[in-house]
C-alpha positions as CSV (number, residue, x, y, z in Angstrom):
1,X,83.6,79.5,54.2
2,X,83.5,83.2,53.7
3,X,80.7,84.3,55.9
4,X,82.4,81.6,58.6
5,X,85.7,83.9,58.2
6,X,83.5,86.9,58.3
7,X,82.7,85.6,61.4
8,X,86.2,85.0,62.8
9,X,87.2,88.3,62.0
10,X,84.4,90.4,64.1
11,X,85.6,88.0,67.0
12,X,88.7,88.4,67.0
13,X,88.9,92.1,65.9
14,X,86.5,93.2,69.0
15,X,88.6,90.9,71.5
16,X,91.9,90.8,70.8
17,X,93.2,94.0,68.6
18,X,92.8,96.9,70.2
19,X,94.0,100.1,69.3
20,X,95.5,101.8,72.4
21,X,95.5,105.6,71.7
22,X,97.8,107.5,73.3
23,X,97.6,111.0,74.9
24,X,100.4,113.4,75.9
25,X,101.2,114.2,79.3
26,X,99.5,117.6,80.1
27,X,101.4,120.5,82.4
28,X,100.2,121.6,85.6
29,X,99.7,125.3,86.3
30,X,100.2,126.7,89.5
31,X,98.1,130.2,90.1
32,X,96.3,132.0,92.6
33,X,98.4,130.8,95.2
34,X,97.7,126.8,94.6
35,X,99.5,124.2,93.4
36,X,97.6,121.3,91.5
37,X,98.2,118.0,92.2
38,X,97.2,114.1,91.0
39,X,95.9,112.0,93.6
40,X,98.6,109.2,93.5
41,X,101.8,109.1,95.7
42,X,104.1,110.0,92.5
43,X,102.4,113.5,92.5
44,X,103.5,116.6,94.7
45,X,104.7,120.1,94.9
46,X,107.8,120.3,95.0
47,X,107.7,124.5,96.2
48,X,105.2,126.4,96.3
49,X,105.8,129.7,94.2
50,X,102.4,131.9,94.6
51,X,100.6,132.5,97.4
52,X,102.7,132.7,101.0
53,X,106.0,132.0,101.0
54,X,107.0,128.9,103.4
55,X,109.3,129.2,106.4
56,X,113.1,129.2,105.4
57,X,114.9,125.9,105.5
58,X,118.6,124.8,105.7
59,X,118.3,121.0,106.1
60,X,119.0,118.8,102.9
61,X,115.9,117.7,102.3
62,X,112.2,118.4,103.6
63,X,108.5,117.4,103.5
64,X,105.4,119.1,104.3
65,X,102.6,116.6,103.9
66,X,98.7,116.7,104.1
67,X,97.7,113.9,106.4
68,X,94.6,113.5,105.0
69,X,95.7,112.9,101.2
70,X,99.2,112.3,101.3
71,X,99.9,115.3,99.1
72,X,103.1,117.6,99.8
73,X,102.3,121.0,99.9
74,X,106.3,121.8,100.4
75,X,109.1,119.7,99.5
76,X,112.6,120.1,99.1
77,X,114.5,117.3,97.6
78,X,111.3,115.5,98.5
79,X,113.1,112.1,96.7
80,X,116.5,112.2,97.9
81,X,117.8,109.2,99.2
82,X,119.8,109.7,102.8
83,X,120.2,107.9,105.9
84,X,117.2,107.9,108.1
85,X,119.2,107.3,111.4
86,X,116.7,106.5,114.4
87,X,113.6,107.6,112.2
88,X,113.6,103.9,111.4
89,X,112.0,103.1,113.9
90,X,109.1,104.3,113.4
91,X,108.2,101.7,110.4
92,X,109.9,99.0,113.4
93,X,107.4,100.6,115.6
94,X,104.9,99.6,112.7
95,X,105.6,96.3,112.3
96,X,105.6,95.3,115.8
97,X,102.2,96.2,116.4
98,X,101.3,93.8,113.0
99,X,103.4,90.9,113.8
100,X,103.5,90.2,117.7
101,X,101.6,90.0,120.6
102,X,102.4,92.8,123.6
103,X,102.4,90.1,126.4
104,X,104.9,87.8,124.6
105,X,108.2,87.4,126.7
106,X,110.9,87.4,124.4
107,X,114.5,86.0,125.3
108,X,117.4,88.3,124.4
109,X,119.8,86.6,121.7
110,X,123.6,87.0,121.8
111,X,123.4,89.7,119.3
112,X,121.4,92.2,120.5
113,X,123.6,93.3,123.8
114,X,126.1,94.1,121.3
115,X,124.1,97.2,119.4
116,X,125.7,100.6,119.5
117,X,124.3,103.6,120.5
118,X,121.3,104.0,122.7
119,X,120.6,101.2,124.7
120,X,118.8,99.8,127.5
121,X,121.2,97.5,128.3
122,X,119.6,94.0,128.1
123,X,122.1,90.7,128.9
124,X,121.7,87.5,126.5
125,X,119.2,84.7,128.1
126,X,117.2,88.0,129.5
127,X,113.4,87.8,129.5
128,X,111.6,91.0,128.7
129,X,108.0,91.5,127.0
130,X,107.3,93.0,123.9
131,X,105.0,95.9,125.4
132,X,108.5,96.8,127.2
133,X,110.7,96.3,124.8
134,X,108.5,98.7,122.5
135,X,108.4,101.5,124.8
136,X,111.8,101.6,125.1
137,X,113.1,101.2,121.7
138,X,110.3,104.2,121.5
139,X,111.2,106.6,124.4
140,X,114.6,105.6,124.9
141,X,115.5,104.9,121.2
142,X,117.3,101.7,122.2
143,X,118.6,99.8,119.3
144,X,119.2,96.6,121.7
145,X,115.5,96.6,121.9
146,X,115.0,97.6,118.5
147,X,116.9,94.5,117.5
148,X,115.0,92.0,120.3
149,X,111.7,92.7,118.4
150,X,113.2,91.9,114.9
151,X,114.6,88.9,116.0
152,X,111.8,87.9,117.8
153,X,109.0,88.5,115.0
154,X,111.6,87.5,111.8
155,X,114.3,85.5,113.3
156,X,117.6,87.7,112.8
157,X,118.0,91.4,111.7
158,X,118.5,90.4,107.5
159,X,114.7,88.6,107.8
160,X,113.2,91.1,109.5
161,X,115.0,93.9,107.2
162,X,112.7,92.4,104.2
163,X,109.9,92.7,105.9
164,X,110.2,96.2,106.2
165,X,111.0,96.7,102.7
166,X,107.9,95.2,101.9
167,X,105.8,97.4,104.3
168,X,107.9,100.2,102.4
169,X,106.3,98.7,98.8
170,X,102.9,98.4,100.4
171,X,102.8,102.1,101.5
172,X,104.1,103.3,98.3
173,X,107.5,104.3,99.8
174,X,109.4,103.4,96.8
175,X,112.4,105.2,96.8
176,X,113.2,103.5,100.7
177,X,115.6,100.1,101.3
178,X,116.4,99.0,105.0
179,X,119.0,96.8,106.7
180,X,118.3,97.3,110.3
181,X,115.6,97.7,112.6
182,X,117.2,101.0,114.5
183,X,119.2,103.0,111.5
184,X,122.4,102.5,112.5
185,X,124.5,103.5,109.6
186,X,124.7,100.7,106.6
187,X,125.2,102.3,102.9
188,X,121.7,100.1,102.2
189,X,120.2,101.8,104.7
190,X,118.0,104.8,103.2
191,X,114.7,106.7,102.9
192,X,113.6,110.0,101.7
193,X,111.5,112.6,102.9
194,X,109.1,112.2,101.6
195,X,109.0,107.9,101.6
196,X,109.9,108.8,105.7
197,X,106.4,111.5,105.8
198,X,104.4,108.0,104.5
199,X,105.5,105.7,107.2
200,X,105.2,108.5,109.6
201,X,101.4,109.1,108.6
202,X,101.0,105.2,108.9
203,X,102.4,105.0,112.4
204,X,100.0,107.9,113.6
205,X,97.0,105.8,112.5
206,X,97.2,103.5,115.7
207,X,96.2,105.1,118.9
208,X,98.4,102.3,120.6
209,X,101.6,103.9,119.2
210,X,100.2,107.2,119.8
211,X,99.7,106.7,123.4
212,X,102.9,105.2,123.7
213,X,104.9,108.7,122.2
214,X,103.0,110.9,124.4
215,X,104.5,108.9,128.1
216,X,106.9,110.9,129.5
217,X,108.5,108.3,132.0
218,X,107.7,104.3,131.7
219,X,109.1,101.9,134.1
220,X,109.7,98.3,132.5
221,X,109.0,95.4,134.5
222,X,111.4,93.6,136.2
223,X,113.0,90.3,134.4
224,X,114.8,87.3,135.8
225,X,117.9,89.3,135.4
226,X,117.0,93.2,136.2
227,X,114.4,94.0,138.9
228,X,113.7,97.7,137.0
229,X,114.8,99.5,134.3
230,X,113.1,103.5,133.5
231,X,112.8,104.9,130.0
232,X,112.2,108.6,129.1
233,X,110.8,110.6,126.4
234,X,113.4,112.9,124.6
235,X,111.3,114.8,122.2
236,X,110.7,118.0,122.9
237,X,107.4,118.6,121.2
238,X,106.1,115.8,123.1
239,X,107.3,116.5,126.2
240,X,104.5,118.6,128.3
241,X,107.7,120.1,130.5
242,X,109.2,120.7,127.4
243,X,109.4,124.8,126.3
244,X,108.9,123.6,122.5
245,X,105.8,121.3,123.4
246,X,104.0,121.2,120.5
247,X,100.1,120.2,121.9
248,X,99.0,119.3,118.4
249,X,101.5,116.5,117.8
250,X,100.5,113.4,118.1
251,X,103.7,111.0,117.0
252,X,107.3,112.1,116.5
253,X,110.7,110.7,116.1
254,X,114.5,112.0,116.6
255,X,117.2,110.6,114.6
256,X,121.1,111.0,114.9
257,X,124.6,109.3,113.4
258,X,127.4,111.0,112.6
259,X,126.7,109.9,109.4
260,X,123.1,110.3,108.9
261,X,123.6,113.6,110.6
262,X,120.2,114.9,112.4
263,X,116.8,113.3,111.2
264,X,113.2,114.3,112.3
265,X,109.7,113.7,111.5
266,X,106.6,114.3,113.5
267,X,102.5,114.2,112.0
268,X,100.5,116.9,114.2
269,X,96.5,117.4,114.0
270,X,94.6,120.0,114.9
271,X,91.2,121.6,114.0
272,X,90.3,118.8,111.4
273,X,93.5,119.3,109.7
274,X,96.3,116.6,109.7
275,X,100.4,117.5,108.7
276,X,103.3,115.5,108.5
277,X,107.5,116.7,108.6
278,X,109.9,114.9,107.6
279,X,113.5,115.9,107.7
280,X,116.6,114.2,106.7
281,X,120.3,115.2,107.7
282,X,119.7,118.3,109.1
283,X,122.2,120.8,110.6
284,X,120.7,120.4,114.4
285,X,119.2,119.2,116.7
286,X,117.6,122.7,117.5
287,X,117.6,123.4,113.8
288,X,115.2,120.4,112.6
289,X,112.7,121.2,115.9
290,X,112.5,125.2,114.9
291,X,111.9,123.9,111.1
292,X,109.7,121.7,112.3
293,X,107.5,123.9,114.4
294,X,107.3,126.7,111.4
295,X,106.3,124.6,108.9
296,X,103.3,123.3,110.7
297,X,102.4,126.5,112.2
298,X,102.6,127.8,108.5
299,X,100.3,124.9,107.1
300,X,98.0,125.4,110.0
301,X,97.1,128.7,109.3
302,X,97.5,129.4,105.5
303,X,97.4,125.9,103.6
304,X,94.5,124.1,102.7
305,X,94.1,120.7,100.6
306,X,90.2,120.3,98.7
307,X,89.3,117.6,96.5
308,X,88.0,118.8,92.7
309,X,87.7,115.2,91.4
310,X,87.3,111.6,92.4
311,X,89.4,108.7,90.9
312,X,86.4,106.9,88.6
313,X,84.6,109.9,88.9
314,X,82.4,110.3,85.4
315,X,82.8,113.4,83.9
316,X,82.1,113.2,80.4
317,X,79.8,111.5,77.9
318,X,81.7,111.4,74.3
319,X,79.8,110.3,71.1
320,X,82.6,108.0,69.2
321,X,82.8,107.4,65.5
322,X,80.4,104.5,65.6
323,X,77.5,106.2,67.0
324,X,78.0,104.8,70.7
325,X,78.1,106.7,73.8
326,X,81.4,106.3,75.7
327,X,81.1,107.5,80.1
328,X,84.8,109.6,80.5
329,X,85.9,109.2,84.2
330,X,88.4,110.4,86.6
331,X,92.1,109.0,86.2
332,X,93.0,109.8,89.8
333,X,91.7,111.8,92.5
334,X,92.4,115.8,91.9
335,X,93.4,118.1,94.7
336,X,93.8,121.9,94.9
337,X,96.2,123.0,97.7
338,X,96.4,126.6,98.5
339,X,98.9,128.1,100.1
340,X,97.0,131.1,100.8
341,X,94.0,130.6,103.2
342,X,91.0,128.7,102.9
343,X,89.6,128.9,99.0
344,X,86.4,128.4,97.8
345,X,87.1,126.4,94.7
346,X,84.9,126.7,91.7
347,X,86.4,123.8,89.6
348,X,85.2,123.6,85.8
349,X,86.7,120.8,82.7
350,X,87.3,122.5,79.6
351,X,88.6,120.5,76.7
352,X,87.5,120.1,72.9
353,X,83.8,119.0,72.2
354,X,84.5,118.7,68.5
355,X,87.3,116.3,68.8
356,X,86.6,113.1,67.0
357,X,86.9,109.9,68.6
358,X,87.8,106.3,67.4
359,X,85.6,104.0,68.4
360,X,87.5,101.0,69.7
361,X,88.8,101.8,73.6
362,X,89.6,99.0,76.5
363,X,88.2,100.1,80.3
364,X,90.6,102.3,81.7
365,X,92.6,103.4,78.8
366,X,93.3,107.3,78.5
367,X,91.1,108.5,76.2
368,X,91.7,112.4,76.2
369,X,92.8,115.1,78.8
370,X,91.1,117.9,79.8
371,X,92.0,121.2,81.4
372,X,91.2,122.5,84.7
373,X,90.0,126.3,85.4
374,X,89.6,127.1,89.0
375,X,87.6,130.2,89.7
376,X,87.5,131.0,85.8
377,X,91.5,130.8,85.8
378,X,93.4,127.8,84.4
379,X,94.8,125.3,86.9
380,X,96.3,122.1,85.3
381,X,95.3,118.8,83.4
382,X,93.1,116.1,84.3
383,X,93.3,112.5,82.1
384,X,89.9,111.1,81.5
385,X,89.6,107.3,81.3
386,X,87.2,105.0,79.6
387,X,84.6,103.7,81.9
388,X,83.7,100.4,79.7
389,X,85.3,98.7,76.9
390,X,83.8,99.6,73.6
391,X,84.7,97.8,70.3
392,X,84.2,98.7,66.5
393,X,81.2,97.2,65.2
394,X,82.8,95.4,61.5
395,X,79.8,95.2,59.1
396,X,78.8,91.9,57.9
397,X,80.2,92.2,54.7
398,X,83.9,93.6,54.2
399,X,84.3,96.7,52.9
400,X,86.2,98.0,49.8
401,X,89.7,97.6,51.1
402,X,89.1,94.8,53.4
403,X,92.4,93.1,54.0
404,X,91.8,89.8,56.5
405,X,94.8,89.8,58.4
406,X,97.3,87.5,58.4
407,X,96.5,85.4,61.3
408,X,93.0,84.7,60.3
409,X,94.2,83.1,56.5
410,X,96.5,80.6,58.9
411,X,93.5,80.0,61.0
412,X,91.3,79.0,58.4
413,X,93.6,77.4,55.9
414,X,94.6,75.0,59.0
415,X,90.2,74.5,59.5
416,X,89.9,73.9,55.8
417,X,92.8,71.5,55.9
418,X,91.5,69.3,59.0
419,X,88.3,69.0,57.4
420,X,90.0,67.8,54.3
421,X,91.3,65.1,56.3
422,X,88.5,64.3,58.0
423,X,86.6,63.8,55.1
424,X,89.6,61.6,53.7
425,X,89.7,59.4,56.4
426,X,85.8,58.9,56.1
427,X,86.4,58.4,52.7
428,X,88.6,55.5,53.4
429,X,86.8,54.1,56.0
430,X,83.5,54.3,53.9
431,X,85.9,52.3,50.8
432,X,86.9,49.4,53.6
433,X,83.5,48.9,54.8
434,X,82.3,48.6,51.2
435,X,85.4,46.4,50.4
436,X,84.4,44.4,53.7
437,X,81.3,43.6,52.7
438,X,82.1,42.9,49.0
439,X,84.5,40.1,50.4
440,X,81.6,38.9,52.4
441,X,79.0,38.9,49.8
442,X,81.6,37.1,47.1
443,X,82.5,34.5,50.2
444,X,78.5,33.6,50.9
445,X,78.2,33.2,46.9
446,X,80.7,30.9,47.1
447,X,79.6,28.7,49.7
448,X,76.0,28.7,48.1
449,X,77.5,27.6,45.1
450,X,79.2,24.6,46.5
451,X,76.3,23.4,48.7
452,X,74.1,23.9,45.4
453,X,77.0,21.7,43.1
454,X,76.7,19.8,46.4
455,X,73.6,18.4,45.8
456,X,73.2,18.2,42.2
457,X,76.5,15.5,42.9
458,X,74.5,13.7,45.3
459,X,71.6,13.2,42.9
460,X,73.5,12.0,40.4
461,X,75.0,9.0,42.1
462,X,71.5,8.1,43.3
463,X,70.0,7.5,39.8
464,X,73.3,5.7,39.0
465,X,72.7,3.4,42.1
């Protein structure tokens, strides 16, 4: 029983209790000019203090954003949660593209004809196709066709609302709830900068869309109510007539309610360098396009995002308590962005080689930070991960001081006791048989007896007769 216990203990120990060592969170440096960033959409700059200076900006709240990594080089109440006016759209021009076909005819609904602000104009029991009603809602902004396409694809407005929310969830725009396809105002309407940036950078993955931001005039096709219908682009930096064209863009939405006030955001490419703005409740019209157009002229020519560090990247071999050899790899990816120019980035991990490590660690778990020294100069923190599980090896034998926990003594006082009653019941059902055949024995004795005084009866009456 002891070496069986033994037994259940090394199981159980190596599979079930693990000890989950904890490290503290380390703090980022910012010097030379960069700012040091995780890889994951929780981590961004929130100013950059070192290097150039960014343009000057009035609106409430701002994002710069690499394209490319999703990190914000410039934020300012990056996570503030305001009314996205006709910025929604752009995740309605998102879903769209997933969820329905261009050459569907849809049939306007009673509701739609009913939507303030911008509209096209479309009558209930009107036929229109999605590929129109897109460009429009686009171009135009029209919230009647805004609402069209949610109705079509979800059924009504609410349905369709909870499908953007999860699109939100899925693109790690966590701080964002909608109501509406078209951001008319509703207090459970809202985004952030920097949620808005994310959705932005999404949109300007499909060409489709892409193409359909850069047509300056579109003519809809006629339905059984309306032979023609013409919708414009309004935005300036997509407009080639436009004095504020901005060649580089390549998606870009305006936004306006008196209560969301003015909203912007635009992701521009040029020179194998992506960049997304975001704005939210900004003082203008003319004041969110000159922000706009400084902050990626700024990025443009003096930022630059470079990848230290892959996420599952090994980068350390430790030697644990019990002899084994342990991979360390990469939490998350690790970015440098300079604010200063191109850098040449020398990246080095310092942390201590002495430190002494338990030997017990599941796949994944933190097992110790290390710092980061860029060009010889600290730069922030970087949390290395096991790369396998790795359990204490328990001897054989306990130890002095071997305590068998408390669970185990339940386990195998409940094993000892079933096989206490399993050898009871064999017991009795070994007695029964015994007693069965005893009974059977005694009964054939019997019967040979009688047979046997039988007979000796039957010869006596013949030698009386």
């Amino acid at each position: 029983m002891d070496a069986y216990c033994i037994f259940c203990y090394n199981y159980l120990h190596g599979v079930i209790f693990l000890k989950f060592n904890r490290v503290s969170k380390g703090l980022a440096a910012v010097l030379l000019g960069m700012v040091i960033l995780s890889g994951s959409t929780e981590a961004r700059a929130s100013s950059v203090i070192a290097g150039t200076t960014p343009p000057e900006i009035l609106s409430e709240a701002v994002v710069l954003m690499d394209g490319e990594t999703g990190q914000v080089i410039f934020g300012k109440n990056a996570d503030m949660q305001l009314m996205p006016a006709s910025t929604t759209k752009m995740m309605t021009a998102l879903l769209v593209m997933e969820h329905a076909k261009l050459e569907d005819i849809v049939t306007v609904g009673k509701n739609p004809p009913y939507a303030e602000g911008a509209s096209m104009g479309f009558k209930e029991g009107e036929q229109v196709s999605v590929k129109d009603l897109l460009y429009s809602m686009v171009l135009h902004s029209a919230n009647d066709s805004a609402e069209i396409l949610a109705e079509h694809i979800s059924g009504s407005v609410e349905e369709f609302a909870l499908l953007m929310n999860d699109k939100a969830k899925e693109l790690g725009a966590k701080n964002t709830h909608f109501a509406n396809p078209h951001g008319l105002t509703n207090e459970e309407h809202f985004t952030t900068a920097y949620d808005l940036s994310l959705i932005s950078r999404e949109v300007a993955k499909d060409p489709y869309l892409v193409d359909i931001f850069h047509t300056s005039i579109y003519k809809l096709g006629p339905t059984n109510l309306t032979p023609e219908r013409w919708a414009s682009n309004k935005n300036s930096l997509l407009k080639k007539s436009d004095d504020l064209y901005y060649e580089p863009a390549l998606v870009a939405k305006t936004g306006y309610t008196p209560d969301a006030r003015y909203a912007y955001t635009a992701v521009a490419s040029k020179d194998g360098k992506t960049y997304i703005v975001s704005i939210l409740k900004s003082t203008s019209q003319a004041q969110y396009y000159k922000e706009t157009l400084e902050l990626f002229n700024w990025a443009f020519e003096k930022c630059s995002v470079v990848k230290l560090y892959s996420k599952g990247q090994t980068l350390k071999t430790v030697t644990l308590k019990n002899g084994d050899q342990l991979q360390l790899q990469a939490e998350c990816d690790f970015y440098v962005i300079s604010t200063d120019g191109e850098i040449d980035a020398s990246p080095m991990l310092v942390y201590d080689e002495t430190s002494v490590f338990d030997g017990e660690y599941a796949k994944g778990q933190v097992v110790s930070e290390a710092s980061v020294r860029v060009n010889g100069s600290d730069a922030g923190t970087l949390k290395l991960v096991a790369a396998s599980d790795v359990f204490i090896k328990t001897p054989l034998a306990p130890e002095a001081g071997f305590t068998i926990p408390k669970v185990l003594v339940v386990v195998v006082m409940v094993i000892v006791i079933l096989i206490a009653v399993l050898l009871t019941i064999r017991m009795i059902n070994l007695r029964r048989r015994r007693r069965r055949r005893s009974r059977r024995t005694s009964q054939k004795l019997r019967e040979y007896k009688e047979r046997q005084m039988g007979r000796a009866s039957g010869q006596e009456r013949d030698s009386i007769y």
